[in-house]
N, C-alpha and C positions, 0 to 999 in steps of 0.2 A: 846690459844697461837699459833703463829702462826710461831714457827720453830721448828716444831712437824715434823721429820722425817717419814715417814708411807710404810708402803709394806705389798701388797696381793699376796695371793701366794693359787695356789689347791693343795693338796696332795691327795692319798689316799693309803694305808697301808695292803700289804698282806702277804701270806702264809710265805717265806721267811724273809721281815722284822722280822715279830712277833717271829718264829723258831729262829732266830737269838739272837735274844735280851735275850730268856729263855734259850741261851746255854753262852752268857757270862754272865748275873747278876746269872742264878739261878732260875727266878722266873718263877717258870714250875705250874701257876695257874691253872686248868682245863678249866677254862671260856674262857682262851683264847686259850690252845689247845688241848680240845677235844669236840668233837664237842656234843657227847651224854650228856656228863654232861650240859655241854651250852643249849641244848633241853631244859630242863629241870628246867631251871632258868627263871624269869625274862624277861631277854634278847629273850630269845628262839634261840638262837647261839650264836656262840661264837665273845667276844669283844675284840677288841685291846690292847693292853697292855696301858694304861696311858702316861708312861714316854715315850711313841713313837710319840705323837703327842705334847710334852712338848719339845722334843729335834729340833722337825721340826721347834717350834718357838724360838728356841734359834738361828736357821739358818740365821733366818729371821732377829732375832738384830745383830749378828757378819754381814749382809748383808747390813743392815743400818746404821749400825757404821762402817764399813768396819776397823774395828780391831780388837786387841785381849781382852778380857776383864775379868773382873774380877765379878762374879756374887756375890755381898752382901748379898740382902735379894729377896726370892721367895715365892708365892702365889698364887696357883692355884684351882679352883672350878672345880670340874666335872660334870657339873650339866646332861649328858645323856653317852649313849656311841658309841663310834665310831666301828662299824663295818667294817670286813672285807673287801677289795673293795672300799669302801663306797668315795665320795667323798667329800673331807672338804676343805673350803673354809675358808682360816687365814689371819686374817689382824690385823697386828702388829704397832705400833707406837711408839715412843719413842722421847719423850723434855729432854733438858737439865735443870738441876736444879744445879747451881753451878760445882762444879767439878764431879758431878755424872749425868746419866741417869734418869727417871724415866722411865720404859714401861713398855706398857699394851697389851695386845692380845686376841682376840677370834677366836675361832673355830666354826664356823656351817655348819649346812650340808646345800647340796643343797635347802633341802626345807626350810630353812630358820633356824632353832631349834638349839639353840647356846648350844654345847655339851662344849665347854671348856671355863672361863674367869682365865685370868694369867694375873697378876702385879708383876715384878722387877725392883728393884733397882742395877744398874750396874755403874761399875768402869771403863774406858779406863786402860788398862795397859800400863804404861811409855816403 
């Protein structure tokens, strides 16, 4: 299709964001702030909170819709994770299907390893 909307965009996610996000939802996980538990995992330090790199692509469709909207349905894969610092590189796209959106998004890091894929389905609000 070829009036597919698209936007890339680099973030990357530190000490402050993540503090922030565990003092309004709540979600005070270890993995993401302390650093000895994180050792200890997996990971071997501590990882981003999720919903932090899911909100950064929500930016990026109110960016390329340039309105306000109404999110229907969401879909996200986490397939690695985003570290502190880390730089991620998102490229977002969004076609119209009717009176709705369809977008889709990934996340990867620099070296290429696609840490996040997100599909929604989105509403313009009148």
């Amino acid at each position: 299709m070829n009036n597919a909307l698209r936007k890339k965009a680099e973030k990357s996610f530190g000490e402050g964001e993540v503090q922030s996000y565990a003092g309004i939802t709540g979600d005070f996980n270890p993995i993401h702030l302390d650093k000895k538990f994180a050792e200890k995992t997996v990971f071997k330090e501590r990882i981003v909170s999720g919903a932090l790199p899911i909100g950064f692509i929500h930016s990026l469709y109110r960016e390329l819709l340039g309105a306000e909207f109404r999110l229907l349905k969401q879909r996200a894969k986490f397939l690695g994770p985003v570290y502190f610092g880390e730089g991620i590189v998102f490229e977002a796209e969004c076609k119209v299907k009717g009176k709705k959106f369809l977008c889709s998004s990934k996340a990867r890091t620099k070296q290429g390893k696609t840490v996040i894929e997100e599909n929604s389905e989105i509403m313009l609000k009148d």
